[in-house]
N, C-alpha and C positions, 0 to 999 in steps of 0.2 A: 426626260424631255420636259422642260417648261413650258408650261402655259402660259399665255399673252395676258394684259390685266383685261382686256376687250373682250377674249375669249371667254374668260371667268364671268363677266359681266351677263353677256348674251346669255351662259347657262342657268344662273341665277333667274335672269328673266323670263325666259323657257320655263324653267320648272315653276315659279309662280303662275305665270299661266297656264302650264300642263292642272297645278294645284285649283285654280281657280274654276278652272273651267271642268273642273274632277268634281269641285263641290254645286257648282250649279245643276249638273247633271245630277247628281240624288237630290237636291232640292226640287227639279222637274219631275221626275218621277214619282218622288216622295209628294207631292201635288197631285198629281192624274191619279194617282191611286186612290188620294185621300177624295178627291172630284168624284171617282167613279163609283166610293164606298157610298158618300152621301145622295147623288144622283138616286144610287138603287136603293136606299135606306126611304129617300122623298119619293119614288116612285110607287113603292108599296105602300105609303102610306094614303096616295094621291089615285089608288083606285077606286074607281066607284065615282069619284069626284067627278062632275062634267061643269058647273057652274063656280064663281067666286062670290058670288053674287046674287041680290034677289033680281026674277026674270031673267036671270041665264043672260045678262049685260057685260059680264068680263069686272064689274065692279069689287074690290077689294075690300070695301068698306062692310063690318057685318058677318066677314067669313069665318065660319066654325074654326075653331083652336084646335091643331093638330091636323086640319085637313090642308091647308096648303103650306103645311114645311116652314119658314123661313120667314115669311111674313111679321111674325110676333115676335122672332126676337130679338132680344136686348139691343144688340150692335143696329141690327137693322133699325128697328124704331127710335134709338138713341140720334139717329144721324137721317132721318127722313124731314126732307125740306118740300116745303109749297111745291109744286110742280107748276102753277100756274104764276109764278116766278122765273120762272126757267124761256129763254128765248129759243128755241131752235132755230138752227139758221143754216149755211152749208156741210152739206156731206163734204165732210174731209178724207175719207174711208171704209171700202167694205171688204167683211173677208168673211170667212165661211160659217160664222158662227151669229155676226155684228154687227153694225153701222157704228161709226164714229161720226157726230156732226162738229159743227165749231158752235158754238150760243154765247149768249151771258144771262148770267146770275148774279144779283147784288150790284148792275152796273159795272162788272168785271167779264173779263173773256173767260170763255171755257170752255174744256172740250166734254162735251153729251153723249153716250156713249149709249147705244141702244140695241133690243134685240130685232134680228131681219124681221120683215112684216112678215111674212112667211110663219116664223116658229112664237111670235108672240103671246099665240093663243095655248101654244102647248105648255103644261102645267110642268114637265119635268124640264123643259127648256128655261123656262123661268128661276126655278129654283136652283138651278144649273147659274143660272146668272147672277142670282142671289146671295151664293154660297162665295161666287168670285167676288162680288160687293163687300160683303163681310171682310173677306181677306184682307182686302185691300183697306177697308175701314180701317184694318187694327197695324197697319204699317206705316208710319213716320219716320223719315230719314232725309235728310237734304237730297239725297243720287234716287230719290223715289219720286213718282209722282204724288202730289199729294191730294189725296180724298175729300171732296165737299161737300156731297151727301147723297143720298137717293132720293126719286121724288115715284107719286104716281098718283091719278085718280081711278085710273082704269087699267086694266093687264094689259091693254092695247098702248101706254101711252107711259110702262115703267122705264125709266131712264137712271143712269149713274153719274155723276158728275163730277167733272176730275180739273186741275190742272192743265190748264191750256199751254203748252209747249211748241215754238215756232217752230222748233227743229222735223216735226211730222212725227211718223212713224219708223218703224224699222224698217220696213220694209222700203218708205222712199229713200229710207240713207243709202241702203243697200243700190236703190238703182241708182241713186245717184254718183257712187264710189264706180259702178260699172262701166253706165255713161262717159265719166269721166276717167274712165282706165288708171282707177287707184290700186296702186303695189298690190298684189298677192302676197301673204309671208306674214308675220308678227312686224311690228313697228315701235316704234315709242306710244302713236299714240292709239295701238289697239291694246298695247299693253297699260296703258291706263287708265282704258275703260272695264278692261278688264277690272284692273285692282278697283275701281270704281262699282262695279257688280257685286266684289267681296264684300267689298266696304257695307254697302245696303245687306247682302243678305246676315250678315253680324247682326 
């Protein structure tokens, strides 16, 4: 029995995306694991700790080496910009960990990315977010957002600052494909963000 060249096609395509979406999944895991080593690594080292600061202000400037994690190094202080540069302006997003605003920096759009007021003060929440900063610091890729810097005067006011992108979030594409009752199934062009996801995690 012959196969159709169309048939060959689709499988082709299938399995690149069966492949692709095989390696984002140990790239996610292979992340939460490594999130959850260092969270518990900065947790114990962050006992004892209740101030960053002198009079227990939340201030960053001054704090002991070794006691809050993430603060001193390389990547992070390589790439710490004025904060008092930084416009914030509207919430674009929040989700269970974050706020995203929209601001500018440099006379430029961008998206300000912050922890909920809620967990700010918490020392392992912070380094938790610090550890994603990093991450994200050391990735350059055209299919990537790209990195601008971290800023902070206060633990109350640390912020990340990213690439302002019109397109939103994931999640509004998501409601928006719904809204608009876009196909269920692979397509051309999920299969080319697909190969676009590959592309970046190379």
């Amino acid at each position: 029995m012959s196969v159709r060249p169309w048939e060959r096609g689709t499988r082709v395509i299938v399995g690149i995306v069966v492949g692709c979406l095989a390696v984002l999944l140990i790239v996610v895991v292979s992340f939460v694991r490594s999130r959850r080593s260092k969270a518990k690594r900065n947790e114990n080292q962050l006992q004892g700790t209740t101030s960053l600061g002198s009079g227990g202000t939340g201030s960053l400037e001054g704090a002991p080496r070794g006691q809050v994690g993430l603060w001193d190094d390389d990547v992070i202080t390589a790439k710490r910009i004025p904060r008092d540069q930084i416009q914030v302006q509207k919430l674009l997003s929040r989700g269970a960990y974050g706020e995203v605003y929209s601001g500018v920096f440099n006379r430029e759009r961008v998206a300000v990315k912050m922890l909920l007021p809620e967990t700010r003060g918490n020392l392992r929440q912070v380094n938790e977010f610090l550890a994603e900063a990093k991450m994200t610091a050391t990735m350059d890729h055209p299919r990537i957002v790209s990195f601008i810097g971290v800023a902070w005067n206060a633990l109350t006011d640390l912020c990340v600052v990213l690439e302002f992108v019109d397109g939103g979030d994931l999640r509004t594409l998501l409601n928006k494909y719904e809204a608009g009752r876009h196909p269920v199934g692979f397509d051309r062009e999920k299969v080319t963000i697909a190969l676009h996801v590959c592309h970046a995690l190379t």
